[in-house]
N, C-alpha and C positions, 0 to 999 in steps of 0.2 A: 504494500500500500504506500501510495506517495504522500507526503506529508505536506498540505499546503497551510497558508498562511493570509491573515488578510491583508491587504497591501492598499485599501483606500477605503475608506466611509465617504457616505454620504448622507445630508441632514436637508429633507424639503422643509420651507417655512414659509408661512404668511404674509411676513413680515421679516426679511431677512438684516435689515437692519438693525433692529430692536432684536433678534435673536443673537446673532453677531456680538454683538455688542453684550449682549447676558454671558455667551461662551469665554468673550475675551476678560471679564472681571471674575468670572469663577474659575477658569483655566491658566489663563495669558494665552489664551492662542488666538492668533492673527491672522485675518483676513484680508483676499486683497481679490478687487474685481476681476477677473478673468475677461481676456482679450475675445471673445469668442463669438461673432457675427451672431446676431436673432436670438442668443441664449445670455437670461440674467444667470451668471453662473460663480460665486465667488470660490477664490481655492483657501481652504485650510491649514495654520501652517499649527501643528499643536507643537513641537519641540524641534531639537537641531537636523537639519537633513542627515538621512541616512541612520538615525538611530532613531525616528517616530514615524508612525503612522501620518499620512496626509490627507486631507480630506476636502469636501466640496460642498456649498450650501445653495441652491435653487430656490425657486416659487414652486411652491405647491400646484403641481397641474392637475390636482384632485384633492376632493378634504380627507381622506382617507387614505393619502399617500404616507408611507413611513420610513423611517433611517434603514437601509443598507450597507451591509459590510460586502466589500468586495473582494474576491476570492484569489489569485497569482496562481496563472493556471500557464502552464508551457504553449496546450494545444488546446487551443479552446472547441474547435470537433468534438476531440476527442471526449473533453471536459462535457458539455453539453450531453452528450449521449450517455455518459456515466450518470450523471445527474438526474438524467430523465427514467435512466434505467431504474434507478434507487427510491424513484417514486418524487421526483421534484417537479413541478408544474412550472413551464414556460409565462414566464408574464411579457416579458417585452424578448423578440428576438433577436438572435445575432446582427449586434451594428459593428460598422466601421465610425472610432474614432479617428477622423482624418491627422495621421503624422504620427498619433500616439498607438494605438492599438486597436483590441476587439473584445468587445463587452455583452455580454449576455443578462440579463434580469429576469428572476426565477422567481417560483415559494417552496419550501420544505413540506413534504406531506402534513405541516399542521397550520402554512401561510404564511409561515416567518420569510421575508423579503429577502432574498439573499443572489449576487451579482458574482459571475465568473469574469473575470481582464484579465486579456492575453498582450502583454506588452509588444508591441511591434521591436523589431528586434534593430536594433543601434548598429547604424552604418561604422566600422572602423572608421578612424580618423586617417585621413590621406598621408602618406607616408612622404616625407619630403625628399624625392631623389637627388643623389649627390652625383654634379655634374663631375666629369673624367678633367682630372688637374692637366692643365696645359701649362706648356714651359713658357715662360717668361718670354716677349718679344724681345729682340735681341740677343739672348742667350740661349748657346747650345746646350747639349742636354749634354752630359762626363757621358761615356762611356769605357766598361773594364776590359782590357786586354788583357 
């Protein structure tokens, strides 16, 4: 069995400023508007990158929307069909998050809300090739006899 972990919450709100702002005086955690065309979407920052959880707060597109935790899944296929196999019910299906990944929204056979992300996988960084040393104009190059 592979052993996954959650890697993103998410928190619909009403009023996402007045919640925002209740999270940042009982946590410290910090908010900030997300860039992202046609969607109110703020990102969460609760502690230092790379040693916390991060998370995301939206407008409620239902009254009966609620917080999910999102699941670091390798293949999210593969994820999705295990899920479903085990008795989880599809609520939204497989989107492409344009640049970042692939996210799934589900319920546990008893409705608990819960999100499979498949991170799009990070281009290496371009390697900077090293041009071939030319000898100096004017100067020959020694040669050993």
């Amino acid at each position: 069995m592979v052993v996954r972990t959650v890697v993103h919450f998410e928190i619909p709100a009403n009023d996402p400023g007045n919640l925002s702002n209740f999270y940042s005086q009982v946590f410290g955690w910090k908010f900030e508007k997300a860039q992202m065309p046609g969607l109110d979407y703020w990102l969460i920052s609760t502690g230092p990158r790379g040693r916390s959880v991060g998370g995301g707060m939206y407008m409620k597109d239902k009254p009966d929307d609620r917080p999910r935790n999102f699941i670091g899944v390798e293949n999210i296929d593969a994820a999705i069909q295990e899920f479903r196999g085990a008795g989880g019910m599809e609520v939204m299906g497989k989107q492409e998050v344009p640049g970042q990944g692939w996210s799934f929204i589900g319920a546990d056979p008893e409705g608990n809300m819960i999100a499979l992300w498949q991170q799009t996988p990070q281009r290496p960084a371009q390697r900077a090739t090293r041009k071939p040393r030319r000898a100096a104009k004017g100067k020959k190059s020694k040669s050993r006899r």
